[in-house]
C-alpha positions as CSV (number, residue, x, y, z in Angstrom):
1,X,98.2,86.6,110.0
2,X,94.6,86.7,108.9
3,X,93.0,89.2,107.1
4,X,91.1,90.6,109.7
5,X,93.2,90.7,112.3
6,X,95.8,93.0,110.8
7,X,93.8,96.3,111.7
8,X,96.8,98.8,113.0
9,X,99.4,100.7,111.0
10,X,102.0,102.7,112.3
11,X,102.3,105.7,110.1
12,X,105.2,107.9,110.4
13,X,104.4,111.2,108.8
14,X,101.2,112.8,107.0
15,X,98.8,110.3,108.9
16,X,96.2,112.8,108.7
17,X,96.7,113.5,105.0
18,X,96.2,109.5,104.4
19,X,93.3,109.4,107.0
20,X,91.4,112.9,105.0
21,X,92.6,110.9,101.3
22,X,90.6,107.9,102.4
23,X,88.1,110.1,103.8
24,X,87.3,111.9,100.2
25,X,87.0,108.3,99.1
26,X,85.2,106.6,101.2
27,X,81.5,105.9,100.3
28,X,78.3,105.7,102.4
29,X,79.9,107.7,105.2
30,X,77.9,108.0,108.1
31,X,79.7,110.1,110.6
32,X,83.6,112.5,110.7
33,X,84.6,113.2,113.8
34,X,88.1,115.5,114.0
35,X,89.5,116.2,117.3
36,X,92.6,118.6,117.1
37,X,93.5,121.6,119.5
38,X,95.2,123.4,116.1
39,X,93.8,123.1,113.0
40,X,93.9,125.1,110.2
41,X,93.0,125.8,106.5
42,X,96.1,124.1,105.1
43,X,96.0,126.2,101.7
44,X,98.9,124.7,99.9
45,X,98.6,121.3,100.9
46,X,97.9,118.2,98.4
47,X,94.3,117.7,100.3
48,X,93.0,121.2,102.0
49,X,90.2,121.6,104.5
50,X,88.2,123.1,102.0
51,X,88.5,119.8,99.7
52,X,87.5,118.1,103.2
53,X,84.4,120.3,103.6
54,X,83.2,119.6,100.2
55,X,83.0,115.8,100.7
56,X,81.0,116.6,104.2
57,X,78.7,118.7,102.0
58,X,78.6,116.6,99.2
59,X,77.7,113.3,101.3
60,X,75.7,115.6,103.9
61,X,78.0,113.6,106.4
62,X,77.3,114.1,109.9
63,X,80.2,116.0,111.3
64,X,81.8,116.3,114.9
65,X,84.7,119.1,115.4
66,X,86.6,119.7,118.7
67,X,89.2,122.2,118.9
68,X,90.5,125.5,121.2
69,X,88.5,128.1,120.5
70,X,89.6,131.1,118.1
71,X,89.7,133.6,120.7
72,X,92.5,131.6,122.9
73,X,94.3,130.5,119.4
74,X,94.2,132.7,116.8
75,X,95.6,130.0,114.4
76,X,92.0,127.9,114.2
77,X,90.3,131.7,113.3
78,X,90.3,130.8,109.5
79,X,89.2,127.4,110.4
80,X,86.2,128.2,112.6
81,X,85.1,130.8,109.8
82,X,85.3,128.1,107.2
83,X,83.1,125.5,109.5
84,X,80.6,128.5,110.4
85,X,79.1,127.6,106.7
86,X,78.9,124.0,107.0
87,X,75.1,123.1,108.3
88,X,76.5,119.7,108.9
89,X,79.1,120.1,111.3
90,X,78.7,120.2,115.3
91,X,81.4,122.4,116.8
92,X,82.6,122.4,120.0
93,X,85.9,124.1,121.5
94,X,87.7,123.0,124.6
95,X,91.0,125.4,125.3
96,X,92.1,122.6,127.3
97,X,92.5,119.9,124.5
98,X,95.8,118.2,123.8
99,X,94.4,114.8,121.8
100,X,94.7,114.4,118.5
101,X,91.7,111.5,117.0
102,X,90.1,111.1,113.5
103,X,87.5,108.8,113.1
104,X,85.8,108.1,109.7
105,X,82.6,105.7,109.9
106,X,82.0,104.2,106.3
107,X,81.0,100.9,104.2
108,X,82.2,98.2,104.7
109,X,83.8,99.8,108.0
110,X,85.1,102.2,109.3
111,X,88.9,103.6,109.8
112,X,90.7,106.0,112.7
113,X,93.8,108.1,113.4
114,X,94.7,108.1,116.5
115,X,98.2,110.3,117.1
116,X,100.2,113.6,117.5
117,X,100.0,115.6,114.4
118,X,97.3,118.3,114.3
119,X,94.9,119.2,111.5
120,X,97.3,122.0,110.3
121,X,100.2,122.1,107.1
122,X,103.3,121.6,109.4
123,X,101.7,118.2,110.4
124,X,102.2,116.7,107.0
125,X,105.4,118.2,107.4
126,X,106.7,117.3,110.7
127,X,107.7,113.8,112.7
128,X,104.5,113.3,113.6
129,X,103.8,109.0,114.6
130,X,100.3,107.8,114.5
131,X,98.1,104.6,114.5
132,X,96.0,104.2,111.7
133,X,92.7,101.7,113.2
134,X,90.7,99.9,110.6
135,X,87.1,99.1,112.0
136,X,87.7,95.1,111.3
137,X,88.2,92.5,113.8
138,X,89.4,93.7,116.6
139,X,89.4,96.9,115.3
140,X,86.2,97.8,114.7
141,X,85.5,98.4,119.0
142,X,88.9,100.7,119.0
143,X,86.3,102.6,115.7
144,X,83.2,102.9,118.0
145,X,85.1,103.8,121.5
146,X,87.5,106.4,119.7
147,X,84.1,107.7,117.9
148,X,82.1,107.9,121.4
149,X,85.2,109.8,122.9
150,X,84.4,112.4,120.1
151,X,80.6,112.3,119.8
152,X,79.8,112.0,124.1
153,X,82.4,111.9,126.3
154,X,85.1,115.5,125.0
155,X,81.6,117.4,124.7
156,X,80.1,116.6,128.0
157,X,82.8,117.4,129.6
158,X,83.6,120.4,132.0
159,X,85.4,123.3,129.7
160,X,83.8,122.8,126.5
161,X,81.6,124.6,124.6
162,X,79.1,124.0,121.6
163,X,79.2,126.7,119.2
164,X,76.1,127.1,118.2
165,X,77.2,128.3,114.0
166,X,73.3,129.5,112.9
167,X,74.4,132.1,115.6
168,X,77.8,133.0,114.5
169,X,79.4,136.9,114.5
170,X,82.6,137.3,113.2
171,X,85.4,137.3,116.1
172,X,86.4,140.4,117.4
């Protein structure tokens, strides 16, 4: 099999954590985007989502987050607060979400999880079966459609909401 046309990977377990450890890698990344109904700060974990802010700081990285909203699940409060300070991060919530997509856009191209485990410390711990997508061969238009589901299509959809952060109170 050539090179380029080996551009899927079934991953068992901790598919996000190898998506976010290529993620704090990558260089010259031009755009995250993190769908998940349930994520959360994962304080414990080898790779936390404060490790994962500071390379979206650090790289100023154009950042896309979907998720239920805090009121309707309490579990994504401590993960909403956390994003709240990130000036480059778009977030949206859609109480209706069930899918589960990663998408990292990078040099020389760009790489995608595409699965069932949520951005939260279970995951890594749970059965949780993924496809990890390298942007190569025939890969690389899985990349740019699963990024387009994240950037255009979940947002413009009935039922979710942008939260506009500069505006941000503290949930009640």
């Amino acid at each position: 099999m050539r090179w380029e046309e080996r551009f899927i990977t079934v991953v068992h377990e901790g598919g996000h954590s190898l998506f976010f450890e290529r993620f704090v890698q990558a260089v010259e990344v031009t755009s995250l985007v993190v769908v998940s109904p349930w994520i959360q700060s994962m304080d414990g974990e080898p790779l936390s989502l404060e490790d994962i802010l500071w390379s979206v700081k650090r790289g100023k990285v154009p950042t896309t987050i979907i998720m239920r909203s805090p009121k309707k699940e309490p579990l994504n409060r401590d993960a909403a607060e956390l994003f709240e300070g990130c000036p480059f991060i778009t977030l949206y919530y859609n109480n209706d979400l069930h899918a589960k997509i990663y998408v990292c856009r990078c040099q020389p191209f760009g790489f995608a999880l595409l699965g069932s485990a949520n951005l939260s410390g279970r995951a890594t711990r749970a059965l949780e079966v993924g496809l990890l997508i390298e942007g190569k061969g025939m890969g690389r238009a899985i990349i740019e459609e699963l990024e387009l589901l994240g950037k255009e299509d979940i947002p413009n959809r009935a039922g979710t909401e942008l939260r506009q952060l500069a505006q941000v109170r503290p949930f009640a």
